[in-house]
C-alpha positions in Angstrom: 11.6 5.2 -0.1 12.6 8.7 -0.6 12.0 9.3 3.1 15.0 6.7 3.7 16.6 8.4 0.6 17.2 11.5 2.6 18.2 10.4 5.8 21.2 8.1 4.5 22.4 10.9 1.8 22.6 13.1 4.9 25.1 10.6 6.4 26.5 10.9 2.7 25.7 7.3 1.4 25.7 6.5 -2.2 22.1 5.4 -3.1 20.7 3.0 -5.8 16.5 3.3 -6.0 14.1 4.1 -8.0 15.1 2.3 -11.4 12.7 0.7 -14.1 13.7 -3.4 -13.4 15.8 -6.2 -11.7 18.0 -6.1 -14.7 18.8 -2.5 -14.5 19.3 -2.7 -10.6 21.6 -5.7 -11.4 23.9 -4.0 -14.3 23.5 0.0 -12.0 24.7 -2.3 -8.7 27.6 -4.0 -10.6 28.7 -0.4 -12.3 27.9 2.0 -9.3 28.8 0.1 -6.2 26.2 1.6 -4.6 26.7 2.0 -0.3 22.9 0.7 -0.4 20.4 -0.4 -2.7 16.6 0.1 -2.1 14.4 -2.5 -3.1 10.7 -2.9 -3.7 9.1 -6.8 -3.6 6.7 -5.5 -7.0 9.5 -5.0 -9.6 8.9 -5.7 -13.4 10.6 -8.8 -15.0 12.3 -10.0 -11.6 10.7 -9.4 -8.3 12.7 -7.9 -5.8 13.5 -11.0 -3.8 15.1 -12.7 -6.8 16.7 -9.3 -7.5 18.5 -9.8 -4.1 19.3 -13.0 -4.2 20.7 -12.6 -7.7 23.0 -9.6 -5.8 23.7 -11.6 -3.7 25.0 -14.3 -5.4 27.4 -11.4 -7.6 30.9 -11.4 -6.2 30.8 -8.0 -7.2 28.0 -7.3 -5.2 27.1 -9.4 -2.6 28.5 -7.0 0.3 26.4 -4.4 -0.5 23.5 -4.0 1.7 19.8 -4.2 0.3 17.0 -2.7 2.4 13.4 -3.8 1.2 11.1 -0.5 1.6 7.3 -2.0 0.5 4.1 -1.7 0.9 3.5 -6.3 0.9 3.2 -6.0 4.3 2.8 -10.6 4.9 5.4 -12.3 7.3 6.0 -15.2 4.4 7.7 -12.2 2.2 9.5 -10.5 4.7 10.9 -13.5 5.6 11.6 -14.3 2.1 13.6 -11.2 1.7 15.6 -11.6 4.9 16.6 -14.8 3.4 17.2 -13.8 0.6 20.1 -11.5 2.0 18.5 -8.3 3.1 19.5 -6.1 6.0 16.3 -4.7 6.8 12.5 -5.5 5.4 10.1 -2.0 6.1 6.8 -2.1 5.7 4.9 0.9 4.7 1.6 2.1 3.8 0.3 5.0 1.9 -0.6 6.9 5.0 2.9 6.5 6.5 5.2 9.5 6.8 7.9 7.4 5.2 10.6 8.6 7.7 9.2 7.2 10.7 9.5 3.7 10.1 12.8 4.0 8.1 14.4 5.4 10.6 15.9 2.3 12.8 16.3 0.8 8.8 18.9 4.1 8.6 20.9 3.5 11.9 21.0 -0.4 11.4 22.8 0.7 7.7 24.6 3.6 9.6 26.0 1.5 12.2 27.2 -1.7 9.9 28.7 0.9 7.4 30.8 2.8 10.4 
């Protein structure tokens, strides 16, 4: 995640990751109108699929994009999270230099926010 963190703020995008649950990612997206919001699948209290389809479902933030940056790497979550409203699902492992698989997540973002 922070890989991704630094390649969108160098395109100076407003960032929402790295908070403690689904709650506090709902109440931060509604107050901050984050450009994009980060999401793991393992969140406490709400997972992060219902996390996005509760965004999702928010008139007040249902536009803004969610990218889910984890390390459940099975085809029935991805798709879940794709469904659920996501713009990109990225895998990644503790071995990976988090930049390299985040990068087509950044120009996919970069492009739809241009």
């Amino acid at each position: 995640r922070e890989g991704l963190e630094v390649l969108l703020s160098r395109g100076d995008i407003n960032i929402l990751a790295a908070v403690g649950d689904g709650h506090e990612v709902l109440r931060l997206a509604a107050e901050l109108k984050p450009d994009v919001i980060l999401l793991d699948i393992r969140m406490p209290e709400m997972d992060g699929i219902q996390v996005c389809e509760a965004l999702k479902a928010n008139e007040a933030t249902k536009n803004i994009p969610v990218i889910f940056v984890t390390s459940m790497s099975d085809s029935v979550n991805e798709e879940r999270g794709l469904d659920a409203g996501a713009l990109e699902y990225r895998r990644r492992t503790a071995q990976d230099n988090e930049t390299i698989p985040l990068e087509g997540a950044c120009e996919a973002l970069l492009a739809r926010l241009s």
